[in-house]
N, C-alpha and C positions, 0 to 999 in steps of 0.2 A: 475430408475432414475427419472420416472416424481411424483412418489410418494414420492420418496428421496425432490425434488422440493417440491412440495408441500405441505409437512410436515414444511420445512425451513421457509415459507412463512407463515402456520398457526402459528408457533412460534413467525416469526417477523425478518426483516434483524437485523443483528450485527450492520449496520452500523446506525439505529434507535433505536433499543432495549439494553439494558446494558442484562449481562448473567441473574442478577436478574430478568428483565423482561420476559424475556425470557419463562425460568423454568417456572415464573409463567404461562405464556400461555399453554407451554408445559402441567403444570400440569392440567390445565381446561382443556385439549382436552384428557389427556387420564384417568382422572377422569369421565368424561362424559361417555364415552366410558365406561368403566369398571362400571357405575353406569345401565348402559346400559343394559347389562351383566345380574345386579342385577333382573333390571325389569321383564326380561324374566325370568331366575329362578327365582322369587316370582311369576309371574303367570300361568307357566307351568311345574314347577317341583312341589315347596312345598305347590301350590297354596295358598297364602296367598295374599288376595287382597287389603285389608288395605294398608301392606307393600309395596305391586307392587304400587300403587297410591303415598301412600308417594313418596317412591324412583323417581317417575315419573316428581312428582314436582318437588322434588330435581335436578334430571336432568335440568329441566327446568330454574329452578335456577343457575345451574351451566354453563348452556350454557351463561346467562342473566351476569354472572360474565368474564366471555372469553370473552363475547363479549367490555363489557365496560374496559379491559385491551388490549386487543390485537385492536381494534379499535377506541375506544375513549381515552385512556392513561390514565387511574382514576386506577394505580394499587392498590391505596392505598385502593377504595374500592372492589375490586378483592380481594383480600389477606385481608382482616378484613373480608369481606361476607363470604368467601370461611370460614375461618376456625371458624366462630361462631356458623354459620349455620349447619358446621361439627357435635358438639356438640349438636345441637338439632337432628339432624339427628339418632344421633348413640345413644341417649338418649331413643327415641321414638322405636328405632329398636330392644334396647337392651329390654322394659317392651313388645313387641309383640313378641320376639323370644326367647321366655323362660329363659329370666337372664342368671343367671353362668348357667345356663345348655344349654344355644346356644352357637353360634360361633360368638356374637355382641363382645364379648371382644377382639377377634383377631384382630379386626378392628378396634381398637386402636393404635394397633403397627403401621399400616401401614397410620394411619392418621396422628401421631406423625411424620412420617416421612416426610410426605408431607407438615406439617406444618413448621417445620425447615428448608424445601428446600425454602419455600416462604418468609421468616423469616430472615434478618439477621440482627436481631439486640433482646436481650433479650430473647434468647431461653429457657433461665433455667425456665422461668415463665410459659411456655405452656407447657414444661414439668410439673411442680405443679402444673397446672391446669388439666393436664390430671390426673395425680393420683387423684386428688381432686373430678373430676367428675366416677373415674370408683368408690370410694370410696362410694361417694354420693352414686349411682345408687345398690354398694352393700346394702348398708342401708336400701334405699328404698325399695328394695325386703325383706330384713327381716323382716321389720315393715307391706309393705302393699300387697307385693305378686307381681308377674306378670303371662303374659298370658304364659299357657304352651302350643305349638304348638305341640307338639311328645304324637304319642299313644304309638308307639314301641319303645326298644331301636335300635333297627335298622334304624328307621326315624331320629333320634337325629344323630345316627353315619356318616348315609346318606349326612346328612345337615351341619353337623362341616367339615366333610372331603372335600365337596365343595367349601364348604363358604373357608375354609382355604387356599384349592389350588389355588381357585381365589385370596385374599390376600396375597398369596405368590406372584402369579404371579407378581400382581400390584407393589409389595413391589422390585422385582428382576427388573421390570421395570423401575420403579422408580430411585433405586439406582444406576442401570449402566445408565440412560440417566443423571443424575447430575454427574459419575463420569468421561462421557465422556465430558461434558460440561468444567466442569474443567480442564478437561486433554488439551482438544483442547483451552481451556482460556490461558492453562499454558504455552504449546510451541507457541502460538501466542506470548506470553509475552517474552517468551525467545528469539524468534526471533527479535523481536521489541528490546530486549537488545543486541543483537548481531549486529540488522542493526544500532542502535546508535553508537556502540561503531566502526566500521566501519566508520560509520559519522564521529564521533571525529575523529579516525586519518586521515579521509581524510582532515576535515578541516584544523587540526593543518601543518598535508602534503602541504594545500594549502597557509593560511596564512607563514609559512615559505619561500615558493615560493611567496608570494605577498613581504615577507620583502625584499628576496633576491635581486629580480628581480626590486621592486622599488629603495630600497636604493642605490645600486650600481650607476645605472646610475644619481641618484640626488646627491650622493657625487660626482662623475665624473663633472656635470655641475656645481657643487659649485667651484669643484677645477681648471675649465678652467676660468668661472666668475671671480675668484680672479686673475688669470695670466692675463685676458685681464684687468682686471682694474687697474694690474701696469702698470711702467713704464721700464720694463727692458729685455723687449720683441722687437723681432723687425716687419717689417711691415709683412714677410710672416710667418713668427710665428702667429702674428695675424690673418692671412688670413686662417690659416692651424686648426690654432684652433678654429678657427667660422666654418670652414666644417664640424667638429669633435664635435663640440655643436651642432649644424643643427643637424648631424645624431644622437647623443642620442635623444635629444630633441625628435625625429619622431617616433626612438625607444620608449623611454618612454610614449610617446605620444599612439601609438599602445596597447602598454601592458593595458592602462588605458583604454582605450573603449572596451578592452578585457574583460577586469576586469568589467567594468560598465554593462557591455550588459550579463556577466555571473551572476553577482549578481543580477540582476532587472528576470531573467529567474528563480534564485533558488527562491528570495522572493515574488514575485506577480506573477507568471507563465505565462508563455510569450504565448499571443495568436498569435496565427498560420493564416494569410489571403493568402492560397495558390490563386495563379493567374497563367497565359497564361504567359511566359516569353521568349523572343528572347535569344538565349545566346549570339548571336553576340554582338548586344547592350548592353547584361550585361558587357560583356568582354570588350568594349571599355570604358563603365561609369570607370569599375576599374582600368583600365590600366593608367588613368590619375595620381591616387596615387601610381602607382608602377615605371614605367617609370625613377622618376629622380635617384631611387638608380640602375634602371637597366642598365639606362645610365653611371653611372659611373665606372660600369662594363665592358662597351663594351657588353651587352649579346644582343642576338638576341633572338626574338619569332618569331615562327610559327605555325602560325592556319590552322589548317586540319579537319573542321566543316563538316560533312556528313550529320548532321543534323542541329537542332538552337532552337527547339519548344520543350520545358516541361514547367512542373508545380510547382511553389517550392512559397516561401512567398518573397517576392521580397530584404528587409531589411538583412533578414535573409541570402539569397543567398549571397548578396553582402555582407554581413561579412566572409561568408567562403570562396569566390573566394578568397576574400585581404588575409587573411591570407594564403592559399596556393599556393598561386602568390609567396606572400611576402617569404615565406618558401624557394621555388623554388630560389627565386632571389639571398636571404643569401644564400645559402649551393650551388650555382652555383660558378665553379670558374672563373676569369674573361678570358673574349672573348668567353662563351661557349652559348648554345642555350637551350632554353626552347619552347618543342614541346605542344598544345596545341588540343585536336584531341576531335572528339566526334561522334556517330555513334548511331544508334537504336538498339535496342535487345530484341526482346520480349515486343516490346509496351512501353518501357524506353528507355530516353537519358542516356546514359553510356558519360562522360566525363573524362580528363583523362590530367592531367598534368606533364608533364616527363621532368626533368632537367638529365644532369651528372656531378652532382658535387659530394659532398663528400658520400652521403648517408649516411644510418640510422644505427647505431652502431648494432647486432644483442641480445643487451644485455637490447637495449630500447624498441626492437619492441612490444616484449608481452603490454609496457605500457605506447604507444605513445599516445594512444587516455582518457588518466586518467590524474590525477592530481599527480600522482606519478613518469611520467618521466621528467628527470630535464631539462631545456633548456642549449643549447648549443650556441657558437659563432659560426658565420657566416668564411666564406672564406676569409673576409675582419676585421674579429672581431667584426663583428656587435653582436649587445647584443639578444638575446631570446625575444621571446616574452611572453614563457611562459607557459600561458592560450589556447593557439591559440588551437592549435590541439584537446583539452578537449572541445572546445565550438564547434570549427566543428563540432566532432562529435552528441554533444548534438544538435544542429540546424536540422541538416540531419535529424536526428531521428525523429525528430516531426513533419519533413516535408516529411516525409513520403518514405523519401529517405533511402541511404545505401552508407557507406566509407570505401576506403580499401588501401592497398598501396602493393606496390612493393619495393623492394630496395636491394641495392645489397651495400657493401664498398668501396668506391672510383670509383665506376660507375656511381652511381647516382640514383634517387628516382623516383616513377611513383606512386601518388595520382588519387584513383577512385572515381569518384562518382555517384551517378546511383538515377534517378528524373521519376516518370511517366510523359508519354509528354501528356495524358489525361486530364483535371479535372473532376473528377470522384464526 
């Protein structure tokens, strides 16, 4: 694992490097490596010391090329150095290790390879360049000779068979660390297609619920507006239908800070100021906006606080109380009670809201906390809010918390929530 690390690291995070960057680092470290290789057999197997000093610069070189890619970000000259210098390299190696009768040709193949992994853009020209220069360098030995290393045929055989299976190796390295590259490029990319296409329909899911859920009650308030501003209504008509505009109105009113406070979280990412919070105090700030629809119920609360002290973002809490107050209140039916309770458990405030009213249909539960379960009317017809339950649980989440529910049909529902009372 710490070599798996470290290797990651030598190449370069994903999250700075493109895969072409990458490679190319990749290929600088185990070029190096593998040139490495080279030095020691040139000057302990075929002792060739010319060769071993080349090759040594060369290394030198190619460290001097990783370096100014993987650290300074100049891949352009990484990748132009690497593969010109190739060619003088395998030039020089081909006239000291006997021409066509070494193993410098083999070493073509597997530079060709490296070259196009570095390369993407005009590969067919280093390919004619590469014929061009193995061509050249036949030429050259027929007109002016080169050095022949080998007394025996046995030293010739010795040396090709090495030289080869090192090339091989390089070359099997090579092609499965690009073919894993790609593989892992490709299901990142399919995954990245699969979580859009998620996106989309969650959005389109959402927007459908933003049309629903707003237009309704705005044609509702259009169409009281117009009765109140005839004349053919009488006084408790009037009176009946301003309660009844009051309460969309709070409705609607709700679903919109819902909406506001979910949207400002998905597009500029909502920072998080966890603080010291009383829950009593929280519970009375909210209970000021809950209070008039609970009054009109007849419902009674009771708080059964064992504890008071956790840690949560202060905004943040007070949006998910109202909502699951507000929840509590709708789906209570009237004259009934909503119990209010909270206790420690392992270093957390467990809190915990229980109405009995209609509860949660068991067809919703899988998908109360998404934007895919629908809202529903209240015990009174009150309108959804929608949003509500999908931003809870998004809040919680970041706050470091955990939400969960109970519910039973026509007995009534029990909302958890669970906050360290720590700040850690």
């Amino acid at each position: 694992m710490l070599l798996r690390n470290y290797w990651k690291w030598l190449r370069g995070p994903s999250e700075r490097f493109s895969l072409e960057e990458r490679l190319i680092n990749a290929v600088g470290i185990i070029s190096s490596l593998t040139l490495l290789i080279f030095v020691a057999y040139n000057l302990f197997v075929v002792v060739l010391l010319k060769l071993a000093l080349i090759t040594a610069v060369t290394v030198v070189l190619q460290l001097f090329f990783f370096y100014v890619s993987r650290f300074r970000g100049n891949f352009k000259l990484a990748k132009y150095g690497f593969t010109f210098y190739s060619y003088f390299f395998l030039a020089v190696n081909y006239y000291y290790s006997s021409g066509i009768n070494g193993p410098v040709l083999f070493s073509f193949f597997v530079t060709l390879i490296i070259i196009l992994v570095i390369h993407n853009k005009r590969r067919y020209l280093y390919l004619i360049l590469h014929c061009g220069v193995v061509v050249g360098l036949l030429a050259y030995e027929r007109h002016y000779g080169v050095v022949n290393t080998y007394s025996t045929f046995e030293e010739r055989s010795f040396d090709i068979a090495s030289i080869l299976c090192i090339t091989l190796s390089l070359a099997f390295v090579l092609i499965n660390l690009v073919l894993k590259s790609y593989n892992r490029e490709r299901l990142l990319a399919t995954e990245r297609a699969e979580q859009l296409a998620v996106l989309h329909h969650e959005n389109k899911r959402l927007f459908s619920i933003i049309s629903h859920d707003l237009r309704t009650p705005l044609n509702s308030i259009k169409g009281y507006l117009e009765l109140l501003n005839s004349q053919l209504i009488t006084e408790d008509d009037r009176k009946l239908l301003e309660a009844q505009l009051l309460e969309l109105t709070t409705g609607t009113s709700d679903f919109l800070t819902n909406l506001l406070s979910w949207s400002k979280s998905q597009l500029d990412g909502t920072k998080v100021q966890l603080t010291d919070i009383d829950l009593k105090t929280m519970l009375d700030h909210v209970m000021l906006t809950i209070l008039p629809l609970a009054s009109k119920k007849k419902l009674v609360f009771k708080e059964q606080l064992a504890t008071s002290q956790f840690v949560a973002d202060t905004e943040m809490i007070k949006m998910v109380l109202r909502n699951l107050l507000s929840n509590a209140v709708k789906y209570s039916e009237i004259g009934g009670e909503i119990i209010i309770s909270s206790e420690e458990i392992d270093g957390r405030l467990v809190l915990s809201i229980r109405d009995f009213g209609i509860g949660i249909a068991s067809s919703k539960e899988a998908s109360i906390f998404t934007s895919q379960v629908s809202s529903s009317l209240g015990t009174m017809k009150e309108p959804g809010v929608g949003l509500g339950l999908m931003l809870c649980a998004d809040f919680v989440k970041l706050q470091d918390g955990k939400i969960w529910f109970d519910s039973e049909k026509n007995k009534g529902t029990t909302f958890y929530l669970s906050f360290p009372t720590v700040l850690s």
